[in-house]
N, CA, C and O atoms as a GROMACS GRO file, in nm:
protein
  424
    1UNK      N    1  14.555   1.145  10.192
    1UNK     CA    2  14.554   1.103  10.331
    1UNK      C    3  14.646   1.195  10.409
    1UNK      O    4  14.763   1.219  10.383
    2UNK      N    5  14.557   1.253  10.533
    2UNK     CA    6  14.660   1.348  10.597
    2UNK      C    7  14.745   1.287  10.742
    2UNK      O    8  14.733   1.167  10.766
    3UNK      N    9  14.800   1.342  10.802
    3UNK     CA   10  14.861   1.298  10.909
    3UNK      C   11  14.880   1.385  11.009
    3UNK      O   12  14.960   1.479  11.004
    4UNK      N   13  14.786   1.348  11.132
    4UNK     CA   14  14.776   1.460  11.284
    4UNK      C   15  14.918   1.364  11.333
    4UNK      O   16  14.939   1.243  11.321
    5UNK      N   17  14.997   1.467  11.387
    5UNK     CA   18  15.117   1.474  11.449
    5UNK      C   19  15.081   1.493  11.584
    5UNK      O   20  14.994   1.580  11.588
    6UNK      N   21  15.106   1.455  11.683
    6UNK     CA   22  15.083   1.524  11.823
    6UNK      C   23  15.177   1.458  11.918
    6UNK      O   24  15.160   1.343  11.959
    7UNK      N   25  15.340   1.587  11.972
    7UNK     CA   26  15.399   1.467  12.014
    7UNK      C   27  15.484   1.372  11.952
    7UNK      O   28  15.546   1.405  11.851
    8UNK      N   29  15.495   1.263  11.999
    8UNK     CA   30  15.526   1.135  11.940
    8UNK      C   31  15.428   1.078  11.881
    8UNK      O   32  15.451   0.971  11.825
    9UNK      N   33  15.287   1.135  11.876
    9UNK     CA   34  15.175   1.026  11.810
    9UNK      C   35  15.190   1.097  11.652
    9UNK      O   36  15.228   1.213  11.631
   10UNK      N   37  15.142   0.974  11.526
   10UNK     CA   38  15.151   0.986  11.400
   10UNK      C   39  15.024   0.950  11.440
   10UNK      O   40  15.002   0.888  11.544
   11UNK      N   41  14.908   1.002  11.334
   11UNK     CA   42  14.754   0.939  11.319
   11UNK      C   43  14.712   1.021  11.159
   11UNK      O   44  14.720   1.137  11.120
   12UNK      N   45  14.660   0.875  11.091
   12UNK     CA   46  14.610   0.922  10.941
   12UNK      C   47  14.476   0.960  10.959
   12UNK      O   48  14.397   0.890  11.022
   13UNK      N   49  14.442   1.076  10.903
   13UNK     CA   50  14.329   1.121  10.868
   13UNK      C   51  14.295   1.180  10.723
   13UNK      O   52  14.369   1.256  10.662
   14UNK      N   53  14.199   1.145  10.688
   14UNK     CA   54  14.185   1.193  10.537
   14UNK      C   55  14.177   1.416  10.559
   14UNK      O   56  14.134   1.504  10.634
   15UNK      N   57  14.250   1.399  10.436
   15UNK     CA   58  14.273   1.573  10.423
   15UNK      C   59  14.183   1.680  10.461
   15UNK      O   60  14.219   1.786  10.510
   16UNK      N   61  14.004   1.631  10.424
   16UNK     CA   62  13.938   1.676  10.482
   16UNK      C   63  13.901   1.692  10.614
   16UNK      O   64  13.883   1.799  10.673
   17UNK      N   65  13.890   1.577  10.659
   17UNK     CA   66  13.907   1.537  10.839
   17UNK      C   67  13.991   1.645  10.888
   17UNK      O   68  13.970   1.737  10.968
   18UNK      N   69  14.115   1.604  10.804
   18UNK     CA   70  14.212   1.661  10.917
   18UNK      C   71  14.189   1.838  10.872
   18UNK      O   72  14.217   1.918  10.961
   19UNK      N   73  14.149   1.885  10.759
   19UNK     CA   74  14.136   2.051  10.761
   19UNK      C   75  14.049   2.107  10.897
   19UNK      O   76  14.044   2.204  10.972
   20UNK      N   77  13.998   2.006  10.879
   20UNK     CA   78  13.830   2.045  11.007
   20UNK      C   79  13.877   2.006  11.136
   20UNK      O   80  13.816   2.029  11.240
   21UNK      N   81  13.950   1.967  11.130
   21UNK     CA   82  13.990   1.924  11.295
   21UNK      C   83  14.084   2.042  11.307
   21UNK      O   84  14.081   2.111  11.409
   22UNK      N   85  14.184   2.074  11.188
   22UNK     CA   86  14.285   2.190  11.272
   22UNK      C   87  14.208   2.304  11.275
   22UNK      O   88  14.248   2.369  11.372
   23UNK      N   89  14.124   2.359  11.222
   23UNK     CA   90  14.048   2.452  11.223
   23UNK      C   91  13.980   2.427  11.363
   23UNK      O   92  14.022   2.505  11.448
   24UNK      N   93  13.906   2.356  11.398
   24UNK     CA   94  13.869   2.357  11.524
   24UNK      C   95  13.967   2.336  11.660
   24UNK      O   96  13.969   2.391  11.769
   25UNK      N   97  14.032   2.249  11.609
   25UNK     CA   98  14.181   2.261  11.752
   25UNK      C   99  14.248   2.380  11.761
   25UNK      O  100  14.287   2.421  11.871
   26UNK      N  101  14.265   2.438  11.665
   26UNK     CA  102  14.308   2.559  11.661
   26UNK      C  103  14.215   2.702  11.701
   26UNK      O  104  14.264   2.812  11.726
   27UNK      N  105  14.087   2.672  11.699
   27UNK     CA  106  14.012   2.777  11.775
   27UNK      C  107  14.028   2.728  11.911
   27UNK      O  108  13.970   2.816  11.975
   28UNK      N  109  14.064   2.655  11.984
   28UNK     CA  110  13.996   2.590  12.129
   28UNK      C  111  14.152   2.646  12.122
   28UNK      O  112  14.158   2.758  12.172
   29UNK      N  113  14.282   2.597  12.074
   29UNK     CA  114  14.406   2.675  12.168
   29UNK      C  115  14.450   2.808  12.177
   29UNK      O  116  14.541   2.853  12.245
   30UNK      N  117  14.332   2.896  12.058
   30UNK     CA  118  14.410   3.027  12.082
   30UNK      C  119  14.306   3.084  12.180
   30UNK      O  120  14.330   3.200  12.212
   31UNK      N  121  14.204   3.033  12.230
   31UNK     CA  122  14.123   3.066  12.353
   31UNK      C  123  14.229   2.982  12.466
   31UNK      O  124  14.185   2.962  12.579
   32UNK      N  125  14.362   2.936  12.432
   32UNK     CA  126  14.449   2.896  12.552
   32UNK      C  127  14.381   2.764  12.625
   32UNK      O  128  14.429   2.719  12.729
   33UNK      N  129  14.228   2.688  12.541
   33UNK     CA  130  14.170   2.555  12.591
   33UNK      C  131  14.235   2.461  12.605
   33UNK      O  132  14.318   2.450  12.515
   34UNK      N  133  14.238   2.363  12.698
   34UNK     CA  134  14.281   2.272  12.706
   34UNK      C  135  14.166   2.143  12.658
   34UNK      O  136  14.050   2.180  12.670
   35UNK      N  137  14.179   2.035  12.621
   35UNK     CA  138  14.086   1.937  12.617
   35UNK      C  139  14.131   1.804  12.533
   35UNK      O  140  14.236   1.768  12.481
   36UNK      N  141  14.005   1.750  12.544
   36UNK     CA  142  14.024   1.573  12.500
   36UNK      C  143  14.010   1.527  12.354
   36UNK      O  144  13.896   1.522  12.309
   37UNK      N  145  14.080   1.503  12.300
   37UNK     CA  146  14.022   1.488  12.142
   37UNK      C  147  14.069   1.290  12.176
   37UNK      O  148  14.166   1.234  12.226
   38UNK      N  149  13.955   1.249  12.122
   38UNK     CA  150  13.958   1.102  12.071
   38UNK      C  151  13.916   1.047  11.941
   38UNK      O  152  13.830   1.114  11.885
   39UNK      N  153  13.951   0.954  11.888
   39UNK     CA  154  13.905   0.883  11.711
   39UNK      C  155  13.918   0.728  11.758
   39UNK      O  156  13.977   0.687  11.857
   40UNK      N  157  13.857   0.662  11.673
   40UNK     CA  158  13.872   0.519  11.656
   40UNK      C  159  13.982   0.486  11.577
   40UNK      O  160  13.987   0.530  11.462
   41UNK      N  161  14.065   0.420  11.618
   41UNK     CA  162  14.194   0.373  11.557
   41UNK      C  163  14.129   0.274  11.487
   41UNK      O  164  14.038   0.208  11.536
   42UNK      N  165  14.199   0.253  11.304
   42UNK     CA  166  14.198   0.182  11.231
   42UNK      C  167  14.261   0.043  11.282
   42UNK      O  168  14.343   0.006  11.366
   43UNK      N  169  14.159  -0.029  11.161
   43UNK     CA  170  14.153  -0.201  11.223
   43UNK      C  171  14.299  -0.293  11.247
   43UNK      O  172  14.325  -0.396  11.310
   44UNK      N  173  14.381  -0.195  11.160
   44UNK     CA  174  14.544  -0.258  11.139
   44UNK      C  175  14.599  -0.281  11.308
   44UNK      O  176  14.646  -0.387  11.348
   45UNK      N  177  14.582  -0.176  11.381
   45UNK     CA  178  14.657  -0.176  11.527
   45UNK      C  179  14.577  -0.165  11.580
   45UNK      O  180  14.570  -0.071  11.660
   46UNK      N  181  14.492  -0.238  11.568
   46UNK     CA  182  14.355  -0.299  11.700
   46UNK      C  183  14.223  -0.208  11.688
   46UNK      O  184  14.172  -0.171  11.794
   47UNK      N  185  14.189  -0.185  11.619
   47UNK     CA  186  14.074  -0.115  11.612
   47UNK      C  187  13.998  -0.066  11.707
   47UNK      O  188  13.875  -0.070  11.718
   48UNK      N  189  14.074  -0.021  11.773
   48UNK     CA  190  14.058   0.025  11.937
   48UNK      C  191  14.030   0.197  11.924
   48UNK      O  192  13.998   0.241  11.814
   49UNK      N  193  14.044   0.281  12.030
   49UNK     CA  194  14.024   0.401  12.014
   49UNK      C  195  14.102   0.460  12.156
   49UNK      O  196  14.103   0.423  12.273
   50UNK      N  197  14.172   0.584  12.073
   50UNK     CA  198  14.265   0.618  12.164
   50UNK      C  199  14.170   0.716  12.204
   50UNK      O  200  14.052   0.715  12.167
   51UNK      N  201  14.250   0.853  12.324
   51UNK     CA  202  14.235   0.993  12.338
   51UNK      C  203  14.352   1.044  12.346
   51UNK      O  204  14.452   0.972  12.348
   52UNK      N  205  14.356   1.170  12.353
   52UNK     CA  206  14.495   1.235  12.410
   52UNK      C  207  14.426   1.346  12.452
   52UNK      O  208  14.325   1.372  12.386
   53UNK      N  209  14.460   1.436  12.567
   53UNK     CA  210  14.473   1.535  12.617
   53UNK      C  211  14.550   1.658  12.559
   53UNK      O  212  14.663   1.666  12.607
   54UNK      N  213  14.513   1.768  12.457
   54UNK     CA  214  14.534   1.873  12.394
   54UNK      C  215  14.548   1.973  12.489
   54UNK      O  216  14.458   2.002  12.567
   55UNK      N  217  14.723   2.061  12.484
   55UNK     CA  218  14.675   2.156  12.578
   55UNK      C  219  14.751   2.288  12.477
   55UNK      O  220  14.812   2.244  12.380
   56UNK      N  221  14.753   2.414  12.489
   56UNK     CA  222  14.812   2.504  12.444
   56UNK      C  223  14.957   2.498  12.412
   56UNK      O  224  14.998   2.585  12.335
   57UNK      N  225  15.034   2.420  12.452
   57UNK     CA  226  15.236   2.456  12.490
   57UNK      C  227  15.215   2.355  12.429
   57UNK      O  228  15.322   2.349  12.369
   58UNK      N  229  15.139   2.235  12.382
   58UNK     CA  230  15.164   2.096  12.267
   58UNK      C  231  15.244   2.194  12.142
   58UNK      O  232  15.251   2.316  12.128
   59UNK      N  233  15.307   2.067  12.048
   59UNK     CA  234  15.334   2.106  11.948
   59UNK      C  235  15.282   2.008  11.842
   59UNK      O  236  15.318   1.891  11.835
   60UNK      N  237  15.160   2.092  11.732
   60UNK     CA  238  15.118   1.979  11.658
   60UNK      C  239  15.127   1.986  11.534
   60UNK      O  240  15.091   2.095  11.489
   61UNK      N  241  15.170   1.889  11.438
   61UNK     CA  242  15.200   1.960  11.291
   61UNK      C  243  15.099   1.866  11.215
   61UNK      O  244  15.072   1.753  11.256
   62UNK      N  245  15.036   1.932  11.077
   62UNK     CA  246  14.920   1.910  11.003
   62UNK      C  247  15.008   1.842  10.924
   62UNK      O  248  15.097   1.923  10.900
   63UNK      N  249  15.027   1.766  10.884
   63UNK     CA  250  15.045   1.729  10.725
   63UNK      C  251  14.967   1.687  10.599
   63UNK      O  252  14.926   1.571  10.604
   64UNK      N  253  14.938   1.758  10.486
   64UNK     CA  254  14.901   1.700  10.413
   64UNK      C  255  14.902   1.657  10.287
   64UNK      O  256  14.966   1.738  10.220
   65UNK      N  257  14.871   1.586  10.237
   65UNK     CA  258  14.903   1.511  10.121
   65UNK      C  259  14.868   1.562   9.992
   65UNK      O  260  14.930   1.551   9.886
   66UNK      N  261  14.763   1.616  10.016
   66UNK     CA  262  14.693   1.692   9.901
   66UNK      C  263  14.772   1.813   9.856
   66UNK      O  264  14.862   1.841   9.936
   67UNK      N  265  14.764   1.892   9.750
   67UNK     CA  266  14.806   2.020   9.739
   67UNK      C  267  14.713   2.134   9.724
   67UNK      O  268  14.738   2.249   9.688
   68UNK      N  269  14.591   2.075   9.762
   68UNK     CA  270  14.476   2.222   9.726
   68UNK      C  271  14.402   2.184   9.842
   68UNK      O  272  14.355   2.071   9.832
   69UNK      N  273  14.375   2.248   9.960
   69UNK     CA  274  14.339   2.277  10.063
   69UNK      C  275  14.187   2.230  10.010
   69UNK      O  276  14.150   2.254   9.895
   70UNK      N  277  14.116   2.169  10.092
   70UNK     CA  278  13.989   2.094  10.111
   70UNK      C  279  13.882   2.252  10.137
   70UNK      O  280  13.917   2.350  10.202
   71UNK      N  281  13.753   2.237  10.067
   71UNK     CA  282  13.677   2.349  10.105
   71UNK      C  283  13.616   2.273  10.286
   71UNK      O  284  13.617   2.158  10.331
   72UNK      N  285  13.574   2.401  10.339
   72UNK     CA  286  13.542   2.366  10.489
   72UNK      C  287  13.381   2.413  10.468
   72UNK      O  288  13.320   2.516  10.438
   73UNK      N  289  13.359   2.309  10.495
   73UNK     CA  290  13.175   2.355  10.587
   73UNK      C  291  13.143   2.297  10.718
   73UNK      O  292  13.140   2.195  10.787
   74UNK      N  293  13.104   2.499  10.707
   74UNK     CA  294  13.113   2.538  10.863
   74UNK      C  295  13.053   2.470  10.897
   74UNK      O  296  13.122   2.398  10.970
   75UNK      N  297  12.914   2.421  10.894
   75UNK     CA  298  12.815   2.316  10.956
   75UNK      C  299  12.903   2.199  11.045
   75UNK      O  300  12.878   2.172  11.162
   76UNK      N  301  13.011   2.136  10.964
   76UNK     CA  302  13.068   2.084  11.044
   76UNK      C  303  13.160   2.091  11.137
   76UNK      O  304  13.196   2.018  11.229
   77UNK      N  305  13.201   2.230  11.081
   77UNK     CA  306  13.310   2.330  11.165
   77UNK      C  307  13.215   2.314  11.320
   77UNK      O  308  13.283   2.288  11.419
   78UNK      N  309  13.057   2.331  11.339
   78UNK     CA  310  13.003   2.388  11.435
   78UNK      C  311  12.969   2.276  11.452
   78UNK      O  312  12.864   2.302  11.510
   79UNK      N  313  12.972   2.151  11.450
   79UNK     CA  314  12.902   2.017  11.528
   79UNK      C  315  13.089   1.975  11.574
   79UNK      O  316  13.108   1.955  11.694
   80UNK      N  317  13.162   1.969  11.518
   80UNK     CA  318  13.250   1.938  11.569
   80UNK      C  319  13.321   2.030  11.727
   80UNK      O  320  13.386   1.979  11.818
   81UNK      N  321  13.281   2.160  11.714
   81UNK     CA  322  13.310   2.290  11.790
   81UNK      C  323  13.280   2.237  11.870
   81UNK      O  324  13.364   2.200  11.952
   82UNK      N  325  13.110   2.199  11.891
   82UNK     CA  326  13.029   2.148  11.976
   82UNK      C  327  13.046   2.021  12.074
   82UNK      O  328  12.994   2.015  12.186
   83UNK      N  329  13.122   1.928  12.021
   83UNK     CA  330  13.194   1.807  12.037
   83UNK      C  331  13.300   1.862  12.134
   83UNK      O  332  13.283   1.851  12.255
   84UNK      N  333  13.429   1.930  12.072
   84UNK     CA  334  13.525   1.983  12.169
   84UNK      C  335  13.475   2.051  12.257
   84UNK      O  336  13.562   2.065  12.343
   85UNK      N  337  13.380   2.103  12.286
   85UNK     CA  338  13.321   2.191  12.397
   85UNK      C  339  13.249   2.149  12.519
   85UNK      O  340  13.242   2.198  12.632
   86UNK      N  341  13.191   2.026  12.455
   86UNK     CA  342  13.114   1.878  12.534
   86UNK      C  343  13.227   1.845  12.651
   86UNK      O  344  13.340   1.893  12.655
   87UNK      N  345  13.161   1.740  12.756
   87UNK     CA  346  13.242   1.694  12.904
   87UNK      C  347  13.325   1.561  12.819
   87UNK      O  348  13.415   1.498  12.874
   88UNK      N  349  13.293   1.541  12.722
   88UNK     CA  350  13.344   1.404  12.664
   88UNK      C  351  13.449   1.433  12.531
   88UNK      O  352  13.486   1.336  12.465
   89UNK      N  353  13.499   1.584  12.493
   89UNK     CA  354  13.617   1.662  12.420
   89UNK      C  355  13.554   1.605  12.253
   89UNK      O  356  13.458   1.537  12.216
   90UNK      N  357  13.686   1.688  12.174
   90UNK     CA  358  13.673   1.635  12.064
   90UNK      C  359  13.621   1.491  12.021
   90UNK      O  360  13.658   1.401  12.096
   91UNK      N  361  13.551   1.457  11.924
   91UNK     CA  362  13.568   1.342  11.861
   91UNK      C  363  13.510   1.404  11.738
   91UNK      O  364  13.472   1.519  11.717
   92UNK      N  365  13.514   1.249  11.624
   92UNK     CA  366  13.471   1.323  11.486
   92UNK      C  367  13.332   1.243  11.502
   92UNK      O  368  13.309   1.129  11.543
   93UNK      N  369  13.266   1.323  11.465
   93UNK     CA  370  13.081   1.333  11.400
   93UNK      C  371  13.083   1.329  11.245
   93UNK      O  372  13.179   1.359  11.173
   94UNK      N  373  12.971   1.289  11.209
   94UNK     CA  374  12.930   1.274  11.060
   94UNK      C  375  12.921   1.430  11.031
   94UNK      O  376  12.869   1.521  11.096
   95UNK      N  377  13.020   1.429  10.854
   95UNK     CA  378  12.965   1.533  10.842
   95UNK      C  379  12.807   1.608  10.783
   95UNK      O  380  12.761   1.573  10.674
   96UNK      N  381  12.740   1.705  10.866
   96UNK     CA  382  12.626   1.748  10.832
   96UNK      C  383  12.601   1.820  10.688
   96UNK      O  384  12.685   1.906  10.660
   97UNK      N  385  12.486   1.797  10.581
   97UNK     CA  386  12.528   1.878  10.502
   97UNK      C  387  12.497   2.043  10.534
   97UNK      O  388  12.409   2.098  10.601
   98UNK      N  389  12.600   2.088  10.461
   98UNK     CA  390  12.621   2.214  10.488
   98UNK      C  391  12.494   2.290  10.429
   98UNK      O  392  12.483   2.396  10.489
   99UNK      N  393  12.422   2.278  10.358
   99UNK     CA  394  12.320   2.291  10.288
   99UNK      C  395  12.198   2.332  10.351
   99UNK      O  396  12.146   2.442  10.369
  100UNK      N  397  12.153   2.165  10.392
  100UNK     CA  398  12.050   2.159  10.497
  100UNK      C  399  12.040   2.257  10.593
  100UNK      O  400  11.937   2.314  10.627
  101UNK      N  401  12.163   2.275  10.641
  101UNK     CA  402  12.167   2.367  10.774
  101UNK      C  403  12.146   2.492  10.778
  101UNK      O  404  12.080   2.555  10.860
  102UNK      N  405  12.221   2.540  10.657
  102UNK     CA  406  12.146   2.681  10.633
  102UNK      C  407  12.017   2.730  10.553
  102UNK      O  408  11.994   2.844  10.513
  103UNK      N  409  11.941   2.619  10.539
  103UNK     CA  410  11.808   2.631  10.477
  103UNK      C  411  11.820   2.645  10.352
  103UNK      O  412  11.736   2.721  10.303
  104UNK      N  413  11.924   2.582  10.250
  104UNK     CA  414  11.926   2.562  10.077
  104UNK      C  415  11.974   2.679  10.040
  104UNK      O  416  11.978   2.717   9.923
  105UNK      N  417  12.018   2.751  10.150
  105UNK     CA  418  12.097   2.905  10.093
  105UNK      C  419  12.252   2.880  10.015
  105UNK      O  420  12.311   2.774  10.032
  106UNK      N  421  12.297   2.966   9.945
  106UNK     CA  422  12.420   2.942   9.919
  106UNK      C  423  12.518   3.058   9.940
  106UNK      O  424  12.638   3.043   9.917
   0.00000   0.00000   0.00000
């Protein structure tokens, strides 16, 4: 289980989640983007759903729990991209298989 830092906010995300999210937050700030990332907060503290406003001068630290870095597929690298790029910012999408998308290639 990983942990997005942003700020004063703590938020758990599983290791994978969170590889794919810094990979993509991290392309949108070194283009200097600003934008909206939101998730559904777990059922413990209201199962509600926050946002926050991501801008370049934030300071955000990854933590994770694991010790062997999660493999990334891009497929989701690029629906999530797509998401942060949208009028409605980040959120997380199912991941697509990576497979499908490139036509059973490997």
């Amino acid at each position: 289980m990983g942990k997005f830092m942003y700020e004063a906010l703590r938020v758990d995300f599983e290791d994978r989640v969170l590889a794919h999210l810094q990979y993509v937050i991290g392309a949108k700030l070194r283009r200097g983007e600003s934008f909206h990332f939101s998730w559904r907060d777990d059922a413990s503290i209201g199962d509600g759903r926050t946002t926050i406003w991501i801008h370049p001068s934030a300071t955000i630290v990854y933590k994770y729990y694991g010790s062997r870095p999660p493999a990334i597929n891009r497929a989701w690298i690029e629906a999530l991209s797509q998401a942060a790029n949208s009028s409605s910012g980040l959120h997380l999408v199912p991941e697509p298989d990576e497979q499908a998308r490139s036509g059973g290639e490997s």
